[in-house]
C-alpha positions as CSV (number, residue, x, y, z in Angstrom):
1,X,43.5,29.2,-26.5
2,X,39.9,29.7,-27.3
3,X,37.1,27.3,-25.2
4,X,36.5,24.4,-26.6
5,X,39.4,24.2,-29.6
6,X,42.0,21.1,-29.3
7,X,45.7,22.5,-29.3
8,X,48.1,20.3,-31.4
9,X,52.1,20.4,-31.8
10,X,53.7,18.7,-35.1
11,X,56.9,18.3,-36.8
12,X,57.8,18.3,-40.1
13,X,60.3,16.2,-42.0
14,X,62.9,19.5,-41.7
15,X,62.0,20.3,-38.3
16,X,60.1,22.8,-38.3
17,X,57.5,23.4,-35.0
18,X,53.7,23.7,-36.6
19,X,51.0,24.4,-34.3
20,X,47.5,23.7,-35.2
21,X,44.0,24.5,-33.3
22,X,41.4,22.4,-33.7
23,X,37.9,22.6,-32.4
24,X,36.9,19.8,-30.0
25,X,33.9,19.3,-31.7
26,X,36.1,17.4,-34.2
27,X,36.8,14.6,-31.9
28,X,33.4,13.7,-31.8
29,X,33.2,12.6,-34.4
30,X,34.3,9.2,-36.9
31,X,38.1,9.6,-37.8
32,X,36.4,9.9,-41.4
33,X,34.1,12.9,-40.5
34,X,37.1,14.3,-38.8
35,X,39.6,14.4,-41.6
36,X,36.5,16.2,-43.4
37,X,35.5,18.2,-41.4
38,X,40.0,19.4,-40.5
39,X,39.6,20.1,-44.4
40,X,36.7,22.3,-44.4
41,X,38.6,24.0,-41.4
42,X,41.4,25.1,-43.8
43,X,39.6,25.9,-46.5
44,X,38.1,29.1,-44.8
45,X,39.0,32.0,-46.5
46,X,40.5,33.1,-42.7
47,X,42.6,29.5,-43.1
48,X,43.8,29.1,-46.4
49,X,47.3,30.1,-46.1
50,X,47.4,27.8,-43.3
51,X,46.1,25.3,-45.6
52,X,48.5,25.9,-48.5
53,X,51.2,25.7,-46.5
54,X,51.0,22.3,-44.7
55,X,46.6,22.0,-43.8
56,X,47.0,18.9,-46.3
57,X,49.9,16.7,-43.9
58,X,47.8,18.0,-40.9
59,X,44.8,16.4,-41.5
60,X,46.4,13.4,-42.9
61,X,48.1,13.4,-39.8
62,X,44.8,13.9,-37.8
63,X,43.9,10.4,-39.5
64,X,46.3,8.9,-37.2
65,X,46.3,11.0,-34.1
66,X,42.1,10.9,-34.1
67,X,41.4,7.5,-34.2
68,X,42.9,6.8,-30.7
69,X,41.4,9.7,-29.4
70,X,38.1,8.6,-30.9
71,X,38.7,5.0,-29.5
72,X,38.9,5.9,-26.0
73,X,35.6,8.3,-26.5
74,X,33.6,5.5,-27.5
75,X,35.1,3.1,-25.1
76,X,33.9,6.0,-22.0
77,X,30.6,6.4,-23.8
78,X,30.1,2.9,-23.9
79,X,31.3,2.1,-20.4
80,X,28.7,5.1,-19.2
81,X,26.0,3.9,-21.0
82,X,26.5,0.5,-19.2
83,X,26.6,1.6,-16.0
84,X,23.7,3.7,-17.2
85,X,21.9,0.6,-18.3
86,X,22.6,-1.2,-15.1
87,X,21.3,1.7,-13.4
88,X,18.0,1.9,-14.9
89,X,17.6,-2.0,-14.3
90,X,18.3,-1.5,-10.8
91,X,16.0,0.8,-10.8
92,X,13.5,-1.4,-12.5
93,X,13.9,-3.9,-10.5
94,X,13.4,-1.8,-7.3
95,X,10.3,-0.4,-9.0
96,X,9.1,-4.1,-9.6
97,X,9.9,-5.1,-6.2
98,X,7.8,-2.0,-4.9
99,X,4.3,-2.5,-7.0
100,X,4.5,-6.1,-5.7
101,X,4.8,-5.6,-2.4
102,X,2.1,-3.2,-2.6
103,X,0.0,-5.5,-4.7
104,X,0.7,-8.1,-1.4
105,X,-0.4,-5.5,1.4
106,X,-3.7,-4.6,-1.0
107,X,-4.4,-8.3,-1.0
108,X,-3.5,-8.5,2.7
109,X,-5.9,-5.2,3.3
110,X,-8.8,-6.8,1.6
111,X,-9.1,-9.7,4.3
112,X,-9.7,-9.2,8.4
113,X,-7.3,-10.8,10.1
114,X,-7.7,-11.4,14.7
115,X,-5.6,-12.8,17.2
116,X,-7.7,-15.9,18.9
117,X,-8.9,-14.1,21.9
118,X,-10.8,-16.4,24.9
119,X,-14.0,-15.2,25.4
120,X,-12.8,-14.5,28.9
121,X,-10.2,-12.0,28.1
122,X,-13.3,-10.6,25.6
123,X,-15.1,-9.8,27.8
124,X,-12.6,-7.9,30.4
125,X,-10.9,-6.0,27.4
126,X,-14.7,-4.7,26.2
127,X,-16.1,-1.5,27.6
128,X,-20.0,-2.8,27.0
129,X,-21.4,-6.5,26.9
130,X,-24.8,-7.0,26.1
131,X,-27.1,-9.4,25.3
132,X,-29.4,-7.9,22.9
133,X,-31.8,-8.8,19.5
134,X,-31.3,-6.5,16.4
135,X,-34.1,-4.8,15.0
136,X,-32.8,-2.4,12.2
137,X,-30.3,-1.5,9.8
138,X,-29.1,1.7,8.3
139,X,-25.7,2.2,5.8
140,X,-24.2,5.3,7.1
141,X,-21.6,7.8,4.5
142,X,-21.6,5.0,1.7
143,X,-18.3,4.9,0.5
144,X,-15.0,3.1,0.9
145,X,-15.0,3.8,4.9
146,X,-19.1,3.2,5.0
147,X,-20.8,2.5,8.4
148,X,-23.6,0.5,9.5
149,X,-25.5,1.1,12.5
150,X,-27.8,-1.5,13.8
151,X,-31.0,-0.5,15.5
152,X,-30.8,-3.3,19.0
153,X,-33.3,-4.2,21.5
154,X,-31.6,-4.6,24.6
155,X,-32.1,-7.9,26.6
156,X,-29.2,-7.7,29.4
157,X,-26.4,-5.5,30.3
158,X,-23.7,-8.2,31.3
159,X,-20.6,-5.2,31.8
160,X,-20.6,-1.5,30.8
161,X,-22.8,0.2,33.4
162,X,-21.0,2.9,34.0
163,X,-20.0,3.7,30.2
164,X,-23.4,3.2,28.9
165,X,-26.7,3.4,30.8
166,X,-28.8,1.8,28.0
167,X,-28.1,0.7,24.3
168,X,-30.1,1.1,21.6
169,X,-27.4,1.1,18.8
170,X,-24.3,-0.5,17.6
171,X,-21.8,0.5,15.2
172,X,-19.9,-1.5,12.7
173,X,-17.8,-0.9,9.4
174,X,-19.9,-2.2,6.3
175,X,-17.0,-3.8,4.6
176,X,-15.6,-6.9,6.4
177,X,-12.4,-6.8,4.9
178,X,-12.8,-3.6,7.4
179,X,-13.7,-5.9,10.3
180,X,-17.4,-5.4,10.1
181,X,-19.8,-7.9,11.3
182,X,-23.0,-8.5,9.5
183,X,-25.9,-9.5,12.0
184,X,-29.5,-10.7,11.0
185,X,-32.1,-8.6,11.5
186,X,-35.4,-9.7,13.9
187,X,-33.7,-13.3,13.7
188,X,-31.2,-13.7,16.9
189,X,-30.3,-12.4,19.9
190,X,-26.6,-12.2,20.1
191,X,-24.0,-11.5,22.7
192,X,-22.1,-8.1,21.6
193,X,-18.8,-6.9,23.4
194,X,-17.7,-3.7,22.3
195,X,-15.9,-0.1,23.1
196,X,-17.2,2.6,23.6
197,X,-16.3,6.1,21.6
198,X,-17.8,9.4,21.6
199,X,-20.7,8.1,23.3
200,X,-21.5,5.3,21.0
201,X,-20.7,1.3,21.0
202,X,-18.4,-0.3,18.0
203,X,-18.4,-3.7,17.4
204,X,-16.8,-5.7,14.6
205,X,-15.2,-9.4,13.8
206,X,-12.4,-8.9,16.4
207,X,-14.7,-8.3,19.1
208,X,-16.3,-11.4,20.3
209,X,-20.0,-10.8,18.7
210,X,-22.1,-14.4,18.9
211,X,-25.5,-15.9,18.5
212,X,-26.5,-16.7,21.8
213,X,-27.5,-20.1,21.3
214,X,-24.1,-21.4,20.0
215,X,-22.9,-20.0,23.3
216,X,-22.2,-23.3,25.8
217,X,-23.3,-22.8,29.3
218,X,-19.9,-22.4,30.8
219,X,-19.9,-19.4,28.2
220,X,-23.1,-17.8,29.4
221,X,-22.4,-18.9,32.8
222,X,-18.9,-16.6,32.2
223,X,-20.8,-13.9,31.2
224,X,-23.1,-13.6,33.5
225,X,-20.8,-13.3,36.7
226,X,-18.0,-15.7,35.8
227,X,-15.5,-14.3,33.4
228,X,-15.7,-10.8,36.4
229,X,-14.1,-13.2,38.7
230,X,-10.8,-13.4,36.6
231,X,-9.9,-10.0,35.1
232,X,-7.2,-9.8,37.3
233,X,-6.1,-12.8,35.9
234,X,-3.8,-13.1,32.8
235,X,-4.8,-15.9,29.6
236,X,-1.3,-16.7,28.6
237,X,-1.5,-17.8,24.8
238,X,0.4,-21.3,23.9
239,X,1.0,-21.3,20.0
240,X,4.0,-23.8,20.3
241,X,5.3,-26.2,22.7
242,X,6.8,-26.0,24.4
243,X,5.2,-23.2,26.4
244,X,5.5,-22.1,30.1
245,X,3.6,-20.1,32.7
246,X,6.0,-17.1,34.5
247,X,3.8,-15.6,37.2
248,X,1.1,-17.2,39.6
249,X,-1.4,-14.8,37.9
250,X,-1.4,-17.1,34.5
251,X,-3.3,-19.5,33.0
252,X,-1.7,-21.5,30.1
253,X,-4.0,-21.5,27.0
254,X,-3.9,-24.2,24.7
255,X,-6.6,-24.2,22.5
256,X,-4.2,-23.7,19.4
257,X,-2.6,-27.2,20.0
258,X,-5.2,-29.9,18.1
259,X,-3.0,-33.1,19.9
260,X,-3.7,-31.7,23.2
261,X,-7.4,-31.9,23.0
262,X,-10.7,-30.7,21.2
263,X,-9.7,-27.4,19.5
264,X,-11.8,-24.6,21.5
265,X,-12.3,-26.6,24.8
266,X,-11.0,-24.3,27.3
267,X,-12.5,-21.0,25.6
268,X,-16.1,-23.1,25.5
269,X,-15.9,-24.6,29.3
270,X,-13.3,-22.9,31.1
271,X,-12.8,-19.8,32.7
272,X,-9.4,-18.7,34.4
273,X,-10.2,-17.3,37.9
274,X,-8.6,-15.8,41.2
275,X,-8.2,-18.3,44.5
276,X,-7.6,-17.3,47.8
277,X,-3.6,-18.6,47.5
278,X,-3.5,-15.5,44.7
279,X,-2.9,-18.5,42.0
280,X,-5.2,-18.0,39.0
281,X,-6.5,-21.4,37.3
282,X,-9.1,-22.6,35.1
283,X,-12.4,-23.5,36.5
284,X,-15.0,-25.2,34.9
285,X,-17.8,-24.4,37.7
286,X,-18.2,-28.3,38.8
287,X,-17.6,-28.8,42.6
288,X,-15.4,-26.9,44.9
289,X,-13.9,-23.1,43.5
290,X,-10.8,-24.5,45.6
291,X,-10.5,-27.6,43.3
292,X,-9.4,-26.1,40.0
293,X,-6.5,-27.2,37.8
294,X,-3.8,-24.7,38.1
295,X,-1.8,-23.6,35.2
296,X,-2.4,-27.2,33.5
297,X,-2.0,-28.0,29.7
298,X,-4.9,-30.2,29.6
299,X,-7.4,-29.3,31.8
């Protein structure tokens, strides 16, 4: 049998065997079409004494034996077209669920966000700590990833010595959703902590970069010697009680709990320092070094 031809047996009222070949393009088609087109079949000149003798009761017979046929075509089509549907929704949906969460990490990208860091553990994490007064400004490769460098007049070196003999410039992103910091110009001397890369010091929001005057005098105080004292020490982070030291070398920080106290107080008057025991605890600089609170929530 040729591809794509439909083979058919029959009977006739005397029993006699007629076999009929029908292309499968037929079924395809509306029973109506396909009685049509089983007539146009016959009459073919290579068909017609086929036709003559019993095309007619064929295609009637098609009229019967087509519709089921047809029935169960349209019933597959119209399954796979649903699952087809329900695929392209899925899809959709997926596709949806994708652009949003993109939109969210755009929005999320176009905002700086920094862990609360004590000015202590600032200062031991930098690579350079200076005290210095800008002087210039210059926009460096405008553009998306654009750089500013500020032009500084050094007051004090506080840390960095041996990274950095003298500064003269600093080096920030322009954007802040970047985490760059914008500093007036021949208006304040600030306190900038920074690393160091390729020669050159970076700064931005997540390094602690203040106006010196807002600084308390525990702060400068830190700065100047204090903060030295505890870099072997270790500022544990509270954000929820409760919360627990787990080695001698920690100091419990608090500042995120409001109820305990003034938000800020132990970054603004504490510092968490090495005593002879090999305890760490915060010290405020008032009396004895050995007369600190150790490890306390409230200090």
């Amino acid at each position: 049998m040729r591809a794509g031809w439909a083979h058919y047996q029959s009977q006739t009222a005397e029993g006699q065997t007629h076999f009929l070949n029908i292309p499968r393009q037929t079924f395809r088609k509306s029973p109506t079409d396909t009685h049509l087109m089983c007539k146009n079949f016959f009459e073919d000149e290579r068909h017609t004494q086929l036709f003559t003798e019993w095309g007619p009761a064929r295609c009637d017979w098609l009229n019967t034996a087509v519709p089921a046929r047809y029935m169960k075509r349209r019933a597959r089509a119209k399954s796979r077209a649903h699952r087809e549907s329900g695929a392209r929704r899925t899809i959709e949906m997926k596709l949806a669920l994708l652009i949003f969460t993109l939109a969210v990490l755009e929005d999320v990208s176009e905002a700086c966000t920094c862990l609360p860091t004590h000015p202590q553990d600032a200062y031991c994490h930098a690579d350079v700590v200076i005290r210095a007064k800008v002087v210039g400004k210059k926009l460096l490769n405008p553009g998306p990833s654009a750089r500013l460098r500020y032009t500084v007049k050094q007051m004090k070196m506080y840390k960095g010595f041996e990274k950095m003999q003298h500064v003269q410039h600093i080096y920030t992103y322009e954007s802040e959703s970047m985490c760059g910091i914008k500093l007036e110009i021949n208006k304040y001397q600030y306190l900038i902590s920074g690393r160091v890369h390729d020669g050159k010091l970076y700064t931005g929001l997540c390094s602690f970069t203040r106006r010196w005057e807002q600084l308390t005098l525990a702060q400068k105080k830190g700065f100047n010697h204090r903060y030295q004292l505890g870099c072997s020490c270790k500022i544990k982070p509270c954000y929820w009680i409760p919360c627990y030291v787990s080695d001698k070398n920690e100091c419990l920080w608090t500042d995120m709990q409001p109820h305990l106290g003034s938000h800020g107080y132990q970054s603004r008057h504490y510092a968490c320092i090495q005593l002879k025991e090999g305890y760490c605890g915060w010290y405020r600089g008032l009396g004895d070094r050995e007369k600190v609170i150790i490890n306390t929530t409230d200090p």
